[in-house]
Backbone as XML, in Angstrom:
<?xml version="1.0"?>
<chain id="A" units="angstrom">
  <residue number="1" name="UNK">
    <atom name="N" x="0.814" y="-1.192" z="0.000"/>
    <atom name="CA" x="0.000" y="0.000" z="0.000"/>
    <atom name="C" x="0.862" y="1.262" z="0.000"/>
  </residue>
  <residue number="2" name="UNK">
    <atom name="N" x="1.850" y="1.305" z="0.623"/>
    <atom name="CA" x="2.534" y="2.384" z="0.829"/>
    <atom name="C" x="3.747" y="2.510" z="-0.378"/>
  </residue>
  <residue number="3" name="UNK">
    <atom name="N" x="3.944" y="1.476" z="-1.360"/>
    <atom name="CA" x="4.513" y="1.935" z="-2.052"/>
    <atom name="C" x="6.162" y="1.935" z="-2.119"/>
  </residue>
  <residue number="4" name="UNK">
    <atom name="N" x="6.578" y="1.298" z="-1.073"/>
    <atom name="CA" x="8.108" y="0.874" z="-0.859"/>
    <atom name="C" x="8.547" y="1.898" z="0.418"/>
  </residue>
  <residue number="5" name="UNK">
    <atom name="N" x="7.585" y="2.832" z="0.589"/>
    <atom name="CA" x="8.018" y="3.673" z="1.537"/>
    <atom name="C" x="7.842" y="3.439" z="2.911"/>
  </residue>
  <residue number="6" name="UNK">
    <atom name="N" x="8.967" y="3.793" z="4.282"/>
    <atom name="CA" x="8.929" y="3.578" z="5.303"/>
    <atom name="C" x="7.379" y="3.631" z="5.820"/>
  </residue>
  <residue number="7" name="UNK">
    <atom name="N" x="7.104" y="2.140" z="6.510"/>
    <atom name="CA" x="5.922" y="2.074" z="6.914"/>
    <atom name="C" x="5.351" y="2.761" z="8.111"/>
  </residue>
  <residue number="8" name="UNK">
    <atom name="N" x="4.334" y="3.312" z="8.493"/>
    <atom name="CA" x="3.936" y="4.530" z="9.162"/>
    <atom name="C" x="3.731" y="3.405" z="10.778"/>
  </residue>
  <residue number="9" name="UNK">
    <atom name="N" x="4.000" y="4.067" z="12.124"/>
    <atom name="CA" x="3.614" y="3.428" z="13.246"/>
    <atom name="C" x="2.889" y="4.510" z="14.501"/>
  </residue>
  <residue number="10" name="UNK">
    <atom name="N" x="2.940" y="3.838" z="15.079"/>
    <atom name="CA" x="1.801" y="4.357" z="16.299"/>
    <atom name="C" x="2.245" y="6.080" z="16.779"/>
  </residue>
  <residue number="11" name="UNK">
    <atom name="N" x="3.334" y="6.412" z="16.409"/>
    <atom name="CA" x="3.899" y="7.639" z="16.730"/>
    <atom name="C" x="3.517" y="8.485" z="15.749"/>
  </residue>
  <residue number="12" name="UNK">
    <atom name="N" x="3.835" y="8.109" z="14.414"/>
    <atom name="CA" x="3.263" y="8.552" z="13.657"/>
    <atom name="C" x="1.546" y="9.244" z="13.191"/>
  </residue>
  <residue number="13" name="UNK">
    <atom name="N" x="1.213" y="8.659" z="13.809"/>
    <atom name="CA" x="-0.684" y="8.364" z="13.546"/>
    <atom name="C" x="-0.987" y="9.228" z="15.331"/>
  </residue>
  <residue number="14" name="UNK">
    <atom name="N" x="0.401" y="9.868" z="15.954"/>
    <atom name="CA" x="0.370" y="10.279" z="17.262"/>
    <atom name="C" x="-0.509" y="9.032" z="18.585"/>
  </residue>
  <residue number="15" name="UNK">
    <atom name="N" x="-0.698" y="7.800" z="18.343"/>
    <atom name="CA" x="-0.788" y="7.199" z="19.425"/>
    <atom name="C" x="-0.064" y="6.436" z="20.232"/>
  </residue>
  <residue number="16" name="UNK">
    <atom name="N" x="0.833" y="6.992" z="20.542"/>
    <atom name="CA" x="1.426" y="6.479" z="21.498"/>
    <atom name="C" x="1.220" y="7.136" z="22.879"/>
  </residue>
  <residue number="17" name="UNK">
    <atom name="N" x="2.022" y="7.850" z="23.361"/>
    <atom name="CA" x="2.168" y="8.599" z="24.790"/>
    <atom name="C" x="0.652" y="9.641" z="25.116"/>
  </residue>
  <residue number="18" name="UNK">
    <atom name="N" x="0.675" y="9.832" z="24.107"/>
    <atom name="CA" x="-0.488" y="10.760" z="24.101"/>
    <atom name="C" x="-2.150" y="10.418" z="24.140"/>
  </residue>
  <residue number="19" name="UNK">
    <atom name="N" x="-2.084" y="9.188" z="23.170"/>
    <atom name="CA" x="-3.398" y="8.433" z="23.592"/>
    <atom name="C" x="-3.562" y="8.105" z="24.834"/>
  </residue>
  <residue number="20" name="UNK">
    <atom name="N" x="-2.656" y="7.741" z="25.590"/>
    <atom name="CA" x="-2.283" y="7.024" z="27.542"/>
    <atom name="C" x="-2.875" y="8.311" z="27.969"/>
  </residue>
  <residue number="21" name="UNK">
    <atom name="N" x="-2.571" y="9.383" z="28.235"/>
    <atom name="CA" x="-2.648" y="10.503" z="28.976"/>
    <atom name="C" x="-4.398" y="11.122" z="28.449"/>
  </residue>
  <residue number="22" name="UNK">
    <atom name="N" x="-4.303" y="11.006" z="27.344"/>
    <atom name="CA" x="-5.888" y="11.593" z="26.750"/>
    <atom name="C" x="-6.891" y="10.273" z="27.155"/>
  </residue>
  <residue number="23" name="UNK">
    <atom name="N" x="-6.666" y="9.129" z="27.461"/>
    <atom name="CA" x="-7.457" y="8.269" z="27.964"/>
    <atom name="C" x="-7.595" y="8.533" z="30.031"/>
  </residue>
  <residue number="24" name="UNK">
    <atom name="N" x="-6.097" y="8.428" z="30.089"/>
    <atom name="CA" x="-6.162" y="8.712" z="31.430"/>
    <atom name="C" x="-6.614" y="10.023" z="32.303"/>
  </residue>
  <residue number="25" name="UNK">
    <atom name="N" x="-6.644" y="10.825" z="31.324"/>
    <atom name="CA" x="-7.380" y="12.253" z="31.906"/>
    <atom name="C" x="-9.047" y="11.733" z="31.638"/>
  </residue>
  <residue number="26" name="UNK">
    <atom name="N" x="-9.335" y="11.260" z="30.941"/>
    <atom name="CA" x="-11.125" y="11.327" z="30.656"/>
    <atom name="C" x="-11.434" y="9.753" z="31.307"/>
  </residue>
  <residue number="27" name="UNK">
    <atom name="N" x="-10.581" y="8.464" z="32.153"/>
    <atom name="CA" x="-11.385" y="7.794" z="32.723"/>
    <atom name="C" x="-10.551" y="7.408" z="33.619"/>
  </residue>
  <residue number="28" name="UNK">
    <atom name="N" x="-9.043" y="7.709" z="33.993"/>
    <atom name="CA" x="-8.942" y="7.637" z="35.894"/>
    <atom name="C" x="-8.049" y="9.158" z="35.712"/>
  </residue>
  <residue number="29" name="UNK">
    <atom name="N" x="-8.496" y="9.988" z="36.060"/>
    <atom name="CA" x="-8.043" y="11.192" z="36.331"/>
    <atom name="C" x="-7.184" y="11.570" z="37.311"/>
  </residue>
  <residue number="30" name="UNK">
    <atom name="N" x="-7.975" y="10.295" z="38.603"/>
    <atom name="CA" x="-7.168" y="10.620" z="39.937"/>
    <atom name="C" x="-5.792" y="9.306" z="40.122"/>
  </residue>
  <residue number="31" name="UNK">
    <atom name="N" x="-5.205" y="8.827" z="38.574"/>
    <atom name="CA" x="-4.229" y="8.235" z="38.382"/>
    <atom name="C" x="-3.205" y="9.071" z="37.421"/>
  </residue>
  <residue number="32" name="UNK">
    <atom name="N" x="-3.457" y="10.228" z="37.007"/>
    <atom name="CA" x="-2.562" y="10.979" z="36.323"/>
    <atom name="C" x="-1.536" y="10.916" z="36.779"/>
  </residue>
  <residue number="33" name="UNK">
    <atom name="N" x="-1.171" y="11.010" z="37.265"/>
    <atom name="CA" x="0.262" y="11.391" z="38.120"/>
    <atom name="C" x="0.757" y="10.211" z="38.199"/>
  </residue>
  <residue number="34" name="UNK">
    <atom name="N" x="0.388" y="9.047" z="38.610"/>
    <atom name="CA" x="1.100" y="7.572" z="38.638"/>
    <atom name="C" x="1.323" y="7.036" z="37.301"/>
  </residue>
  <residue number="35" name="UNK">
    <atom name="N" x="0.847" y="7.377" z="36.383"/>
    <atom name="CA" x="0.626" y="6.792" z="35.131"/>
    <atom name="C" x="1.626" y="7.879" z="34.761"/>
  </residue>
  <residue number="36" name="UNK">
    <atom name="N" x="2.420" y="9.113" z="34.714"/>
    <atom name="CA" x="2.840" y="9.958" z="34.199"/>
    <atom name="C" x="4.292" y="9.138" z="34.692"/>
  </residue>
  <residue number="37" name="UNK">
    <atom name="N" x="4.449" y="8.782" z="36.063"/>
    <atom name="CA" x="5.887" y="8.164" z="36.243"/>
    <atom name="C" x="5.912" y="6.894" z="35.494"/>
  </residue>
  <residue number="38" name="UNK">
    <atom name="N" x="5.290" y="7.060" z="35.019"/>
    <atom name="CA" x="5.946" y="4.834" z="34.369"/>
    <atom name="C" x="6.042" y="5.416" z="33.108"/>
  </residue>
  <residue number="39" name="UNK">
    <atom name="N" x="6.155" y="6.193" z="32.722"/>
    <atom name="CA" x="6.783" y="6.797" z="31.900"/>
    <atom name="C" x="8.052" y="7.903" z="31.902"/>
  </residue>
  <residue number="40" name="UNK">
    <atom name="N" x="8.650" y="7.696" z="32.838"/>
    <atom name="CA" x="10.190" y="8.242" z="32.813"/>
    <atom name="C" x="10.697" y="6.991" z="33.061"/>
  </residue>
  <residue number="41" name="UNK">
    <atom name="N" x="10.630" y="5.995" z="33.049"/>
    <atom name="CA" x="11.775" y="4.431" z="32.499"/>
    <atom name="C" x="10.481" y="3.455" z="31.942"/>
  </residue>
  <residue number="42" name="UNK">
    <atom name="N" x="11.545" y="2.428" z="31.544"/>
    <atom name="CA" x="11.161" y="1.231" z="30.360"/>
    <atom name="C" x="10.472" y="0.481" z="31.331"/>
  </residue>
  <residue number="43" name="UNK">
    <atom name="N" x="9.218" y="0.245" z="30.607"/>
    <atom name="CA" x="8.410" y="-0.974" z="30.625"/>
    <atom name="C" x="7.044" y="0.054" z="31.465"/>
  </residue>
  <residue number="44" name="UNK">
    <atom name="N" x="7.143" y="0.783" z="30.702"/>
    <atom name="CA" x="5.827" y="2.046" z="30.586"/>
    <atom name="C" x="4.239" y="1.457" z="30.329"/>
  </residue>
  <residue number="45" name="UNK">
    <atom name="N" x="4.408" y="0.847" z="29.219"/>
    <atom name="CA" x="3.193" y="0.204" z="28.820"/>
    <atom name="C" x="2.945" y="-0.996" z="29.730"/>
  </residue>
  <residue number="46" name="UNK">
    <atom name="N" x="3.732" y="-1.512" z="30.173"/>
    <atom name="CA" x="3.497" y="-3.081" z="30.751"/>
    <atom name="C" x="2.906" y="-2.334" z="32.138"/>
  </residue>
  <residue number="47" name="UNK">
    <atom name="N" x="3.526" y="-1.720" z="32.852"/>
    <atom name="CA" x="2.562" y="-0.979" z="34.245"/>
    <atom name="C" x="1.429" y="-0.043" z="33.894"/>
  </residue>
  <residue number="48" name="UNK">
    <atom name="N" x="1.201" y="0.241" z="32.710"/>
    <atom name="CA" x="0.497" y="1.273" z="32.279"/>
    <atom name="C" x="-0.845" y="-0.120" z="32.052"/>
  </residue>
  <residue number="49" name="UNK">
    <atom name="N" x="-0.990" y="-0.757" z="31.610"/>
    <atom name="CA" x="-1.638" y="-1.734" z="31.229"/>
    <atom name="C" x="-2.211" y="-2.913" z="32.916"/>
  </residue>
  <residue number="50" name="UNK">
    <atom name="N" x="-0.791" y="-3.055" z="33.676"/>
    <atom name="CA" x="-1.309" y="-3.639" z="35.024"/>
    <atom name="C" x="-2.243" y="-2.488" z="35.932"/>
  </residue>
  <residue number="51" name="UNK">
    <atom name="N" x="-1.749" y="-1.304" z="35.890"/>
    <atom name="CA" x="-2.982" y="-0.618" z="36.376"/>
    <atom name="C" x="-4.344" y="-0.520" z="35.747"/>
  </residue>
  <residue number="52" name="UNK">
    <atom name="N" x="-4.550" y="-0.582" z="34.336"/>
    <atom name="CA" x="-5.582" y="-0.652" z="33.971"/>
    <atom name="C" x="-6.501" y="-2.074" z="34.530"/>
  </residue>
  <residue number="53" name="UNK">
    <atom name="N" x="-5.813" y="-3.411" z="34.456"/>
    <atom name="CA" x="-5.975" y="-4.128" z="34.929"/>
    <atom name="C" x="-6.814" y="-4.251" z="36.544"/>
  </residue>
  <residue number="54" name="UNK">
    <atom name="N" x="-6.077" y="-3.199" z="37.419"/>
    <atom name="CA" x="-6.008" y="-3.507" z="38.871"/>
    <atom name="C" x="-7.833" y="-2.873" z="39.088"/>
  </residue>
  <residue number="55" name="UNK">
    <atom name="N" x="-8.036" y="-2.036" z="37.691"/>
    <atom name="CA" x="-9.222" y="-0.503" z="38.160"/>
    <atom name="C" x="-9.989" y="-0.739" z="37.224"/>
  </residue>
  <residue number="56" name="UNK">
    <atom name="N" x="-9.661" y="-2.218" z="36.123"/>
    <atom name="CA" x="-11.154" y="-2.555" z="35.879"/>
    <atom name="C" x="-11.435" y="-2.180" z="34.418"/>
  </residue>
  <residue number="57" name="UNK">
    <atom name="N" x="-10.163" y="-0.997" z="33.346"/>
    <atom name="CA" x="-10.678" y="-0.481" z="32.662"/>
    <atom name="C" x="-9.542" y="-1.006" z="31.679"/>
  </residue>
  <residue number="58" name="UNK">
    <atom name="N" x="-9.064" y="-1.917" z="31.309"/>
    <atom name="CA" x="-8.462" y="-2.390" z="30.512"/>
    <atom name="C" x="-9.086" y="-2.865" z="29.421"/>
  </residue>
  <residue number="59" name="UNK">
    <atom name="N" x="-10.330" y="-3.803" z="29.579"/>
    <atom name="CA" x="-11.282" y="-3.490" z="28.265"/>
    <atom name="C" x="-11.585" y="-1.846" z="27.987"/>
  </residue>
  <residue number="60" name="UNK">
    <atom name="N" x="-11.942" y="-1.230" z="28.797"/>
    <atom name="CA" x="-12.557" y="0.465" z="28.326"/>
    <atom name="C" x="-11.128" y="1.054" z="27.582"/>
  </residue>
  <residue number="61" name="UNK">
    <atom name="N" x="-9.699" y="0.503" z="27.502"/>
    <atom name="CA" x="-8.772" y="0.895" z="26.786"/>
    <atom name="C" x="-8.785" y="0.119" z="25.703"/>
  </residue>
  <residue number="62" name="UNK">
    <atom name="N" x="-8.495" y="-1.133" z="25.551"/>
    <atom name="CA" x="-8.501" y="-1.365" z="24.646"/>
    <atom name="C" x="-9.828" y="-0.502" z="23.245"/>
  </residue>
  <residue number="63" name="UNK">
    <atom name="N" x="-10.872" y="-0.755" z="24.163"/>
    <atom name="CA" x="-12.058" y="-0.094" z="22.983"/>
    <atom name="C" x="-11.446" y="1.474" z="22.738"/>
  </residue>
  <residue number="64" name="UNK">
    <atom name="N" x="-11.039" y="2.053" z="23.389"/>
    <atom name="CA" x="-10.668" y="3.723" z="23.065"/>
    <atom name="C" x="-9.270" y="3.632" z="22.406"/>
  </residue>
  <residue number="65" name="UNK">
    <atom name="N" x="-8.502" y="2.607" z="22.497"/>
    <atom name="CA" x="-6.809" y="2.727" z="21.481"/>
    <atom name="C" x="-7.730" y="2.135" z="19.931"/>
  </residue>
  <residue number="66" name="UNK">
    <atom name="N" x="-8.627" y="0.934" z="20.016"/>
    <atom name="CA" x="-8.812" y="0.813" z="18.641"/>
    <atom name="C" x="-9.819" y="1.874" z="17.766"/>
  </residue>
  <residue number="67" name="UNK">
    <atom name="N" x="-10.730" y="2.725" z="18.400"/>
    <atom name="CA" x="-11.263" y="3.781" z="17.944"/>
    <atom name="C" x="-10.833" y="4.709" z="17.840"/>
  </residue>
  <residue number="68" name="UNK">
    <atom name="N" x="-9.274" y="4.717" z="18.155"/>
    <atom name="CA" x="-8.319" y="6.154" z="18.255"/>
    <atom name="C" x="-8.008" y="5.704" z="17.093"/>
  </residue>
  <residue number="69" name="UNK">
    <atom name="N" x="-7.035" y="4.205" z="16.975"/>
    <atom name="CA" x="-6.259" y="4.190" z="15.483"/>
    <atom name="C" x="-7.486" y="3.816" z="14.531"/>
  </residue>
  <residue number="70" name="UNK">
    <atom name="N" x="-8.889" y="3.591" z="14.534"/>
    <atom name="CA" x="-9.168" y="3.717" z="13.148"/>
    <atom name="C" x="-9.363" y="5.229" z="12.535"/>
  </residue>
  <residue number="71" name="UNK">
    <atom name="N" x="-9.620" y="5.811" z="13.909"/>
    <atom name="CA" x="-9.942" y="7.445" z="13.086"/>
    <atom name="C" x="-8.509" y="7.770" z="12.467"/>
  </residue>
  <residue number="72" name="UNK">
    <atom name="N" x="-7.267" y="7.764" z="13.013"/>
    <atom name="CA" x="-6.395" y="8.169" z="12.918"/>
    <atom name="C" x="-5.503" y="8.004" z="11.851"/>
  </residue>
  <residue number="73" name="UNK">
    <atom name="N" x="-6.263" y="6.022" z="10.990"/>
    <atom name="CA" x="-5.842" y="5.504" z="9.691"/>
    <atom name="C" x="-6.630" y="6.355" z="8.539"/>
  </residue>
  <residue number="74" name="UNK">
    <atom name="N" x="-8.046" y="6.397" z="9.340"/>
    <atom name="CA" x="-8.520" y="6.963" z="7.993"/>
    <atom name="C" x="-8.320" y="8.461" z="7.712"/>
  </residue>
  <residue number="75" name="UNK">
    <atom name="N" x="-7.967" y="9.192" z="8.737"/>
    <atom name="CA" x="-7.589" y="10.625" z="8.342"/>
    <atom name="C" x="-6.247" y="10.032" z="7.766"/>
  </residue>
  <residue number="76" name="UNK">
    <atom name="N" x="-4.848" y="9.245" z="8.117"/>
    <atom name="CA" x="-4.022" y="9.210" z="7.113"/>
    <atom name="C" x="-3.848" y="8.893" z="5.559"/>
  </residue>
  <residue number="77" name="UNK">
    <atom name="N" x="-5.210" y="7.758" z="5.454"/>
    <atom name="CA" x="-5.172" y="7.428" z="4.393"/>
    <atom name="C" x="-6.287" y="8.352" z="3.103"/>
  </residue>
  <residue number="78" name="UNK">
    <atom name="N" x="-7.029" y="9.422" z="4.165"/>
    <atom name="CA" x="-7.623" y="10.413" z="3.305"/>
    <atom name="C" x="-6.250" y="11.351" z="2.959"/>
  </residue>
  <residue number="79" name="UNK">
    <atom name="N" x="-5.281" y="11.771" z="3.754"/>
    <atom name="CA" x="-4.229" y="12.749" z="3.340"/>
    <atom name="C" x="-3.695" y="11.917" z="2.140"/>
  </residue>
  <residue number="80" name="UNK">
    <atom name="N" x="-3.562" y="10.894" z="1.811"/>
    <atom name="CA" x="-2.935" y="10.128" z="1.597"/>
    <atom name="C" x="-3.096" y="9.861" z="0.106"/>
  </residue>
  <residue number="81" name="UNK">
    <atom name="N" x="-4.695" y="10.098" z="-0.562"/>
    <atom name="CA" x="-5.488" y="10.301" z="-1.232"/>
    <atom name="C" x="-5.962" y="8.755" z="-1.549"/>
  </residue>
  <residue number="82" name="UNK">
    <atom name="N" x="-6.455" y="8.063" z="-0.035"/>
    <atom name="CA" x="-6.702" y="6.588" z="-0.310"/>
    <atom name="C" x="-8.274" y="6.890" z="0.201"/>
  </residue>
  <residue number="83" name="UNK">
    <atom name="N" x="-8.748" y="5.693" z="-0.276"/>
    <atom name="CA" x="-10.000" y="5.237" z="-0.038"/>
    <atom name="C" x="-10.219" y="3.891" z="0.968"/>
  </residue>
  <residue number="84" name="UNK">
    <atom name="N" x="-10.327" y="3.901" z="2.485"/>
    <atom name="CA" x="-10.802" y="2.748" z="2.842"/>
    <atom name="C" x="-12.499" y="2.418" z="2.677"/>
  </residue>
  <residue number="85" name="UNK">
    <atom name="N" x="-12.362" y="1.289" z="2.869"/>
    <atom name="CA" x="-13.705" y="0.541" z="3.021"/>
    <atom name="C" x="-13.958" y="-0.199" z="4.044"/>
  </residue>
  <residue number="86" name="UNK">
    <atom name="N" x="-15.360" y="-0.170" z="4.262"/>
    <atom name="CA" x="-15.563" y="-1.174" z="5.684"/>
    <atom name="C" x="-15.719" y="-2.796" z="5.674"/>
  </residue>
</chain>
């Protein structure tokens, strides 16, 4: 699809660090701050993910990372001048 060119990833499409924090402000708010340190060293996602675990909302992430990256494919692949389908 892309044409030989470097393939696009989660940073790209901006979900990485930023989806965590825009999820964690709108459904544990009063974990901001704990969730902000597991991100100054490695293995960010793996505690970022056991807390979701501990509070119940690890399904409610998963559903908000995959409705983040489909909006986020199809605005790339409209810049892109592609057409998805459902």
């Amino acid at each position: 699809i892309n044409s030989g060119q470097t393939p696009i990833n989660k940073q790209d499409l901006d979900l990485g660090r930023s989806l965590v924090f825009s999820f964690v402000e709108n459904n544990l708010a009063d974990s901001f701050e704990t969730v902000s340190s597991f991100f100054h060293q490695r293995g960010a996602y793996r505690r970022f993910k056991d807390l979701l675990e501990q509070k119940g909302q690890l399904e409610a992430w998963y559903d908000y990372e995959a409705k983040a990256t489909e909006l986020a494919l199809r605005e790339w692949s409209a810049e892109q001048g592609l057409t998805l389908s459902d």
